[in-house]
py3Dmol code that shows the C-alpha trace and the ligand (Angstrom):
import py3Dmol

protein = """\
ATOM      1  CA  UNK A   1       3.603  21.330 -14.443  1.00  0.00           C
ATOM      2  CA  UNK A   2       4.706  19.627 -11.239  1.00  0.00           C
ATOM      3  CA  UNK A   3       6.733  16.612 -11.252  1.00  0.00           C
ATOM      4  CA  UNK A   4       4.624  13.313 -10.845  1.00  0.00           C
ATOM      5  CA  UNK A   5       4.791  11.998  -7.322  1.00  0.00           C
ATOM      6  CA  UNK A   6       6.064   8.179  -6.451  1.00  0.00           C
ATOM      7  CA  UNK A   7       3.566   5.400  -6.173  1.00  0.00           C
ATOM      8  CA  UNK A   8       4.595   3.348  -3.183  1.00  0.00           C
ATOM      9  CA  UNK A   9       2.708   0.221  -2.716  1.00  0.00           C
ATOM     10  CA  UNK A  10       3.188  -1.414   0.327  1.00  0.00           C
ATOM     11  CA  UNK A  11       1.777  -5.389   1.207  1.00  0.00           C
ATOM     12  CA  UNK A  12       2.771  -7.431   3.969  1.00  0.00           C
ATOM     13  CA  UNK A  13       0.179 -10.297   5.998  1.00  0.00           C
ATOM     14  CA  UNK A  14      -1.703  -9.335   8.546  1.00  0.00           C
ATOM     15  CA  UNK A  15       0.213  -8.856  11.839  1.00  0.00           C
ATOM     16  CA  UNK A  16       3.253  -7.199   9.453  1.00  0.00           C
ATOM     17  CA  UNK A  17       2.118  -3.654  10.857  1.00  0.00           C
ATOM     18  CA  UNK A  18       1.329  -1.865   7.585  1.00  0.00           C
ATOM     19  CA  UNK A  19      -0.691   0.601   9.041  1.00  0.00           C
ATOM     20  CA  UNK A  20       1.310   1.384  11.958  1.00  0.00           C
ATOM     21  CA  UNK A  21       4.079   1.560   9.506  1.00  0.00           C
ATOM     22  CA  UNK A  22       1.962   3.810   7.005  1.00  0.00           C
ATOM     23  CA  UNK A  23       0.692   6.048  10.092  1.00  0.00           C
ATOM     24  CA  UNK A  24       4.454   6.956  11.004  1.00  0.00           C
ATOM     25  CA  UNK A  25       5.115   7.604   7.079  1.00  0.00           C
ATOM     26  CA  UNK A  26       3.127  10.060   6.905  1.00  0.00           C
ATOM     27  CA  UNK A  27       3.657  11.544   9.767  1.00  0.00           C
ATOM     28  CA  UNK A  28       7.907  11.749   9.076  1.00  0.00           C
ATOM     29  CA  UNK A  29       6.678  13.633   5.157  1.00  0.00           C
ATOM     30  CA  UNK A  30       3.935  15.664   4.912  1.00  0.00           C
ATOM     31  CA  UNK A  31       4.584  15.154   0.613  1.00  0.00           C
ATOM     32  CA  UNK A  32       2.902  11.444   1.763  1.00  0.00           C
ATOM     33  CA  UNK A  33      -0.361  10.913   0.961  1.00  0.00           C
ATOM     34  CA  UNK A  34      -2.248   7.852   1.545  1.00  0.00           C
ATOM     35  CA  UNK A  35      -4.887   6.327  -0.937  1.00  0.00           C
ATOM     36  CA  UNK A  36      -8.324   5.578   1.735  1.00  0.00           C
ATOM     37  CA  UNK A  37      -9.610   2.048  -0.309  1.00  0.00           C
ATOM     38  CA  UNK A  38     -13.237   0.715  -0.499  1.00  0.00           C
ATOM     39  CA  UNK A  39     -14.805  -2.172   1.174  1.00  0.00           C
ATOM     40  CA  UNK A  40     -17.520  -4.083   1.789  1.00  0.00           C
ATOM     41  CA  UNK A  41     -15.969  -5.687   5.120  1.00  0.00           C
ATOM     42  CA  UNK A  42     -18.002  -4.153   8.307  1.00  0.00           C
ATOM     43  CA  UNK A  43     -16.562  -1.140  10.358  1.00  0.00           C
ATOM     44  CA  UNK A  44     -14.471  -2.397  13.181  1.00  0.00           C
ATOM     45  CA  UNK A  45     -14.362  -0.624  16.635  1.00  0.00           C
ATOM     46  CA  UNK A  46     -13.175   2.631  16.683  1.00  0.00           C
ATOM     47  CA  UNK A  47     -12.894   2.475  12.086  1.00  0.00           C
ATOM     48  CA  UNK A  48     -14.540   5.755  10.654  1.00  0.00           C
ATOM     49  CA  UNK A  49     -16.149   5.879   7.462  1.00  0.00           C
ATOM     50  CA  UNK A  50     -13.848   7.867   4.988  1.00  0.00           C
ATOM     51  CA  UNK A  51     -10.788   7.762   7.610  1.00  0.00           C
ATOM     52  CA  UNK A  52      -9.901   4.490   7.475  1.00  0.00           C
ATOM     53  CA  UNK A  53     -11.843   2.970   4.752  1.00  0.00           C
ATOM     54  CA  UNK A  54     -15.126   3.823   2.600  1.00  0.00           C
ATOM     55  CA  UNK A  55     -17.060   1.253   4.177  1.00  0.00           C
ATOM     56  CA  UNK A  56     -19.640   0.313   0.986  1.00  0.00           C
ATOM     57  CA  UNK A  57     -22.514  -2.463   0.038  1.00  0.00           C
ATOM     58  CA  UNK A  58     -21.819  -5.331  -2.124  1.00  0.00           C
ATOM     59  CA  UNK A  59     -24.077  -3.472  -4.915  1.00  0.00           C
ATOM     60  CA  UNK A  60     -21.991  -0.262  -4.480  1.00  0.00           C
ATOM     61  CA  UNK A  61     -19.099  -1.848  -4.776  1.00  0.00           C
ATOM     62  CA  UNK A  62     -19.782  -4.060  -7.500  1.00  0.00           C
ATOM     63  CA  UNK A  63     -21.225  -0.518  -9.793  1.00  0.00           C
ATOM     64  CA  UNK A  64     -17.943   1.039  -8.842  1.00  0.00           C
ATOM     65  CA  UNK A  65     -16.292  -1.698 -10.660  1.00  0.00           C
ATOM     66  CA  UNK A  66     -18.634  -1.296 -13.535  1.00  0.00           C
ATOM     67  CA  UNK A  67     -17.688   2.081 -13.561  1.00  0.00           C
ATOM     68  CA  UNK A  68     -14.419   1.157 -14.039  1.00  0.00           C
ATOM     69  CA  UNK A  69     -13.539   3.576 -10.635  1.00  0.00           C
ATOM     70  CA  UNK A  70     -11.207   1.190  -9.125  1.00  0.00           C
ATOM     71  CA  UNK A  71      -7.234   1.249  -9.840  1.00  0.00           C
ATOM     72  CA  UNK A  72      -7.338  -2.570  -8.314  1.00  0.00           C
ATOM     73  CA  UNK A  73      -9.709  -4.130  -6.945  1.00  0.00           C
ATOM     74  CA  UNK A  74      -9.693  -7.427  -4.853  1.00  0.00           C
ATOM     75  CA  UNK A  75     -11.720 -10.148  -2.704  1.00  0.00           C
ATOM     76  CA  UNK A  76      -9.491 -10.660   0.570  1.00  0.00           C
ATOM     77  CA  UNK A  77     -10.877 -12.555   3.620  1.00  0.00           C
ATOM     78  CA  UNK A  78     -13.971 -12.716   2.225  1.00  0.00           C
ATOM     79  CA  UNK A  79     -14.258  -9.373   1.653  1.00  0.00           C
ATOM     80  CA  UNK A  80     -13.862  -6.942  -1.188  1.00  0.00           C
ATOM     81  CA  UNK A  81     -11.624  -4.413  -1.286  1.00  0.00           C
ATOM     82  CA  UNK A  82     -11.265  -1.272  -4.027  1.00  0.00           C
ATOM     83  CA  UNK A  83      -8.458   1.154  -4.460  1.00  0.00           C
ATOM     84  CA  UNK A  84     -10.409   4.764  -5.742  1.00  0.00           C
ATOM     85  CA  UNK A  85      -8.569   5.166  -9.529  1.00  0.00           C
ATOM     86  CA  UNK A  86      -9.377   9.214  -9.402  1.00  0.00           C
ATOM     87  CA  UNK A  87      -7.581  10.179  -5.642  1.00  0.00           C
ATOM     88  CA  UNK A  88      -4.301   8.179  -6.707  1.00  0.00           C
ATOM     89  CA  UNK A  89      -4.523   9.467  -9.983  1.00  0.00           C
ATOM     90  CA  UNK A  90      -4.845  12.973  -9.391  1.00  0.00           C
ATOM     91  CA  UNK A  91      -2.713  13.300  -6.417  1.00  0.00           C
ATOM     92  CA  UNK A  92       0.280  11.703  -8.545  1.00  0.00           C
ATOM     93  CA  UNK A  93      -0.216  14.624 -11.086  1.00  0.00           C
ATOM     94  CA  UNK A  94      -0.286  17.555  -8.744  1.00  0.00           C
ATOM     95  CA  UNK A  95       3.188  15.753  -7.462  1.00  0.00           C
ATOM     96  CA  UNK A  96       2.119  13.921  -4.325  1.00  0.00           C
ATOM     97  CA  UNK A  97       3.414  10.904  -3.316  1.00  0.00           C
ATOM     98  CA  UNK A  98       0.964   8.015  -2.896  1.00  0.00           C
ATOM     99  CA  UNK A  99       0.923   5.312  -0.651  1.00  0.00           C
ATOM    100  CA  UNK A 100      -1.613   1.945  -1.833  1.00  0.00           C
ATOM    101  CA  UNK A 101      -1.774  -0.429   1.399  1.00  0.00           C
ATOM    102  CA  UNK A 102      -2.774  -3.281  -0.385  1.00  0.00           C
ATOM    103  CA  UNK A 103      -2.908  -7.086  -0.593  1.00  0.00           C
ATOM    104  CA  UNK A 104      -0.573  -8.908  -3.263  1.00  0.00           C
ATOM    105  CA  UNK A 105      -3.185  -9.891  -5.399  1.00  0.00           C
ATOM    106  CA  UNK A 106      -4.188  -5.984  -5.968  1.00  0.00           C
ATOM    107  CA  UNK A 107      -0.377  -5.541  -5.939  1.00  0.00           C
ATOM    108  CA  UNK A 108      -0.166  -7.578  -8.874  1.00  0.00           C
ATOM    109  CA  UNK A 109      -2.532  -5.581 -10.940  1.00  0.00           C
ATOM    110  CA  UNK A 110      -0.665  -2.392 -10.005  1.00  0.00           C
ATOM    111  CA  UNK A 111       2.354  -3.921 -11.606  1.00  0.00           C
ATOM    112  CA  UNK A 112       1.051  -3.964 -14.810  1.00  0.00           C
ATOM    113  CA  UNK A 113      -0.515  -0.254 -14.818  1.00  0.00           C
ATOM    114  CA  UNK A 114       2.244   1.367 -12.894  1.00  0.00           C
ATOM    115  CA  UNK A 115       5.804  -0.685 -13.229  1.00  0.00           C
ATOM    116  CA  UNK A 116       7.460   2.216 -12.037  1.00  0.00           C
ATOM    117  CA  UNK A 117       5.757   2.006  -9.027  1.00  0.00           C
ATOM    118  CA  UNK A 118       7.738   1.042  -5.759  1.00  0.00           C
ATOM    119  CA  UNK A 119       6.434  -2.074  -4.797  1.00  0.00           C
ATOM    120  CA  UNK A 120       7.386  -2.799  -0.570  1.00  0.00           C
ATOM    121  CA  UNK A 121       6.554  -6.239   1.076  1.00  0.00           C
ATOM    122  CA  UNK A 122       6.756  -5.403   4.990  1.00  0.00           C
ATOM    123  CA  UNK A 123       7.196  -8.765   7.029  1.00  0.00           C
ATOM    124  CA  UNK A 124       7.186  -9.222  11.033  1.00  0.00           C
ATOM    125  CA  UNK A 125      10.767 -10.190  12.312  1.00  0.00           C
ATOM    126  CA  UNK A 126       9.624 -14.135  12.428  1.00  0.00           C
ATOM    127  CA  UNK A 127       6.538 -16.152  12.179  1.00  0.00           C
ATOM    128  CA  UNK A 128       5.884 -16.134  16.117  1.00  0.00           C
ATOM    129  CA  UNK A 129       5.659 -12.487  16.065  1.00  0.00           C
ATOM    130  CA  UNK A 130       3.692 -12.170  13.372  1.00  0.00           C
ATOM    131  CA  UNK A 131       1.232 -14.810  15.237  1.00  0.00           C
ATOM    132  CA  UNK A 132       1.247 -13.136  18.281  1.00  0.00           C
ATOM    133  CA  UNK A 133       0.914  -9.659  16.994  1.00  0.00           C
ATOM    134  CA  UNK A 134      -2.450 -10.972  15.324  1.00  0.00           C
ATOM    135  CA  UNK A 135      -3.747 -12.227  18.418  1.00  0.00           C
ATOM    136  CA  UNK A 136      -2.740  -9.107  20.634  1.00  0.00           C
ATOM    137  CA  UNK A 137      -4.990  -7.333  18.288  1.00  0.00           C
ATOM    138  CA  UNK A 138      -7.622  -9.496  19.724  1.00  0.00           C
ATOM    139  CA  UNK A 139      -9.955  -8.420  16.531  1.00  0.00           C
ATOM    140  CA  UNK A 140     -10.286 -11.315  15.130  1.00  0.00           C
ATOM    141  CA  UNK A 141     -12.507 -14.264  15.951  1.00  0.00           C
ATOM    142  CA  UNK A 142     -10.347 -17.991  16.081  1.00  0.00           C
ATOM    143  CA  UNK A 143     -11.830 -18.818  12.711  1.00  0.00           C
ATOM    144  CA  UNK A 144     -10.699 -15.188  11.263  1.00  0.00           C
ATOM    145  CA  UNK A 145      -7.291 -15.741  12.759  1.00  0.00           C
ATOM    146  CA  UNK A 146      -6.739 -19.186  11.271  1.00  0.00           C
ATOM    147  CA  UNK A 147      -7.969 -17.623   7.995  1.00  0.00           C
ATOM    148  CA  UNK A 148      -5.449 -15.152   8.460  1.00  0.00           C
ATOM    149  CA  UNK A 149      -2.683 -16.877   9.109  1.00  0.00           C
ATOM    150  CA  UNK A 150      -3.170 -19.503   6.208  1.00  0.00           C
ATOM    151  CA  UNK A 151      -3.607 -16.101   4.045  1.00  0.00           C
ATOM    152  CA  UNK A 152      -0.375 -14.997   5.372  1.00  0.00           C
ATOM    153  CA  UNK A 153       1.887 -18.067   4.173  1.00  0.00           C
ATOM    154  CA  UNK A 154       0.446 -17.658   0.329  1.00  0.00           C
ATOM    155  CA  UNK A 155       1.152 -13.669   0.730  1.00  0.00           C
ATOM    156  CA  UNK A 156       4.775 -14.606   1.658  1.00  0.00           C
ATOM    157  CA  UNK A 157       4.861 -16.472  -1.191  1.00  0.00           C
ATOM    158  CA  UNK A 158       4.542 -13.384  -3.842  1.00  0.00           C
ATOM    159  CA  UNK A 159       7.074 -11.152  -1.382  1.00  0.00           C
ATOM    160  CA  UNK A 160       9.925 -12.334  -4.154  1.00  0.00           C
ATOM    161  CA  UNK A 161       7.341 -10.237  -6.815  1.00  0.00           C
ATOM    162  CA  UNK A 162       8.444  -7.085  -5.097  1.00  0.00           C
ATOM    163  CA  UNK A 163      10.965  -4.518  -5.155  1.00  0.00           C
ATOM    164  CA  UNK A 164      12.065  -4.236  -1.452  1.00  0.00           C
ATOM    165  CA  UNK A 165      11.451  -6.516   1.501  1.00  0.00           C
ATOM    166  CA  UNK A 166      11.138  -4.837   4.536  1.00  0.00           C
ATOM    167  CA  UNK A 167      11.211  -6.073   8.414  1.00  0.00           C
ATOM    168  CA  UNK A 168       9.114  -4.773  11.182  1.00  0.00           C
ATOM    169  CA  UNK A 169      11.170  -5.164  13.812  1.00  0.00           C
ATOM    170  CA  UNK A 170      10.355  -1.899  15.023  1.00  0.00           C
ATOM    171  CA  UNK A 171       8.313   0.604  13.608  1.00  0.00           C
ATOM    172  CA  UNK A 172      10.592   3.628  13.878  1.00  0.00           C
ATOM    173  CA  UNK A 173      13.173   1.873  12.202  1.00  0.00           C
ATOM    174  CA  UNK A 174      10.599   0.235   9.466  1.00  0.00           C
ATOM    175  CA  UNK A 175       9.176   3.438   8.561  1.00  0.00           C
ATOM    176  CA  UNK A 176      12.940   5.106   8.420  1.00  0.00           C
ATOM    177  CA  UNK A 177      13.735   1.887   5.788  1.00  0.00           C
ATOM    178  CA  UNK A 178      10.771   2.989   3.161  1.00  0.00           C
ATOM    179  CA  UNK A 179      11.743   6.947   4.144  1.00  0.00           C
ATOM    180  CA  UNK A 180      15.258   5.920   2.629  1.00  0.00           C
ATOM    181  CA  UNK A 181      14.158   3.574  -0.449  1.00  0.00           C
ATOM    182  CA  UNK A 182      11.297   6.183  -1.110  1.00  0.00           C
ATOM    183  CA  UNK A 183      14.316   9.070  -1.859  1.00  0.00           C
ATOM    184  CA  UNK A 184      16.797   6.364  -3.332  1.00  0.00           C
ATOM    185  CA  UNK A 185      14.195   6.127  -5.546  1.00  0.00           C
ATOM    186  CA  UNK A 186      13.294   9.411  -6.386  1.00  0.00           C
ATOM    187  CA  UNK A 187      17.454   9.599  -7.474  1.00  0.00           C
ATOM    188  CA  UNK A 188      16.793   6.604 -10.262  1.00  0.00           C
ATOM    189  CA  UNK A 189      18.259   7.914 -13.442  1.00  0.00           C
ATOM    190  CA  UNK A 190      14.708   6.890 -15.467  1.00  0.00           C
ATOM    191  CA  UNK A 191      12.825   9.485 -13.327  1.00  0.00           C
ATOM    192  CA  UNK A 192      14.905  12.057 -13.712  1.00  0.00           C
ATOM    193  CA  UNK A 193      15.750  12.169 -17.515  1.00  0.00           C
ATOM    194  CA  UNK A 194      14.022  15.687 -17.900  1.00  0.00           C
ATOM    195  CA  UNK A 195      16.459  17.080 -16.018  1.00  0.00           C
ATOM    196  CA  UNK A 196      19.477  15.556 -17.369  1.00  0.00           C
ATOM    197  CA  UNK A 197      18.243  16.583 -20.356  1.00  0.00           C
ATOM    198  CA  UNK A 198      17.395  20.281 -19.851  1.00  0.00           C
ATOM    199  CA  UNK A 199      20.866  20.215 -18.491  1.00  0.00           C
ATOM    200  CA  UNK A 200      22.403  18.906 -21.500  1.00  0.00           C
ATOM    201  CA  UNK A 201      19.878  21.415 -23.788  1.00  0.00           C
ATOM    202  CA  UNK A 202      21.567  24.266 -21.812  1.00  0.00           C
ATOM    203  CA  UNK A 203      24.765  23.303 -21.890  1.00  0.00           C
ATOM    204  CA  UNK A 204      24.959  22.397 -25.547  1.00  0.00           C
TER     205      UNK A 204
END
"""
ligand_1 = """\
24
LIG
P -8.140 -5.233 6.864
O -9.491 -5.845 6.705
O -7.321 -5.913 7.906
O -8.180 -3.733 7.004
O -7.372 -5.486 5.477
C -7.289 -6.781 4.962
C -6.353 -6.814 3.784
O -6.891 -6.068 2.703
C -4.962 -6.217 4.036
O -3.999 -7.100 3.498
C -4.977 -4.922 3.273
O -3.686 -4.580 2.811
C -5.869 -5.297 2.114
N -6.461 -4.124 1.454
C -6.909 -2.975 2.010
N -7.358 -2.138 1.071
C -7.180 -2.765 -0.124
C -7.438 -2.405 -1.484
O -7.928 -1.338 -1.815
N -7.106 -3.328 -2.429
C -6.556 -4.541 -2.135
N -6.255 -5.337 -3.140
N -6.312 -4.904 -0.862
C -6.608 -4.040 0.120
"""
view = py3Dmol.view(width=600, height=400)
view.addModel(protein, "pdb")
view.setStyle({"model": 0}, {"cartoon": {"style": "trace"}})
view.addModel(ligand_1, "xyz")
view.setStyle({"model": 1}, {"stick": {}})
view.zoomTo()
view.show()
């Protein structure tokens, strides 16, 4: 049987760059996968259903959590947001690694299912970056961007809740940062005790 894959979980407030960031993951390893969540919020310009999200009704989501299909699941801005329990799942058996680009509340909730999960908090290099990134985006209405930003300094408050911190000061050298901690990770003794151990089978 293949060897699982990594979780990677990666949060950060809006204007960090997480999906820039994620983008240039997985285009550096091809082993990357990334886990496409649910939500209820509307389709913004240039979003496709099933690329960037599965864009779903309240009452959709809602039987999906009956169903008990989400991994996490989590109201953010207003909106709700799912991570799909069967992709991560299977794609961590067959030996991919999975990337969840999530909030810290959902982040949270992974902790306790997966602690051997990587857990990455990607920040902006200062707080008038991360304001001005939000506004270059030029998405967001003033009231969504206040909303944001007020959302951003409780999200900095659970950063010390993961295992790496992470600056986007530039996203080739971000996504080089998680490239390193994701194979510093994969050396941890704990996930590789099979090994050691057929080693010691054969030698003794
Ligand atoms: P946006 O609406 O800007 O795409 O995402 C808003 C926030 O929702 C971001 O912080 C993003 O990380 C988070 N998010 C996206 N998908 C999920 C999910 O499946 N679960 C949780 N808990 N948060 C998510």
């Amino acid at each position: 049987m293949a060897r699982s894959g990594l979780l990677i979980v990666i949060s950060g407030p809006s204007g960090a760059g997480k999906g820039t960031v994620c983008k240039a993951l997985l285009e550096k390893k091809s082993d990357l996968l990334l886990s496409i969540s649910k939500t209820t919020r509307k389709p913004r310009a240039g979003e496709k259903d099933g690329v960037n999200y599965f864009f779903v009704t309240d009452s959709e989501f809602m039987e999906a959590v009956r169903e008990g299909d989400f991994l996490e699941y989590a109201c953010v801005y207003g909106h709700k947001y799912g991570t799909p329990r069967s992709y991560v799942e299977e794609k961590l058996a067959e030996g991919y690694d999975v990337i969840l680009e999530i909030d810290p509340q959902g982040a949270l909730q992974v902790m306790k299912v997966y602690p051997n999960a990587v857990f990455i908090f990607l920040i902006p290099p200062s707080w008038a970056e991360l304001c001005r990134r939000i506004e270059k985006r030029g998405t967001e209405s003033k009231e969504n961007m206040k909303k944001r930003l007020t959302a951003a300094v409780s999200e900095l408050k659970q950063a010390h809740k993961y295992g790496y911190i992470v600056v986007n000061d530039s996203v080739e050298e971000a996504s080089k940062r998680i490239i390193s901690i994701i194979e510093a990770e994969k050396l941890r003794a704990f996930r590789n005790a099979d090994f050691i151990n057929a080693v010691i089978k054969e030698g003794g």
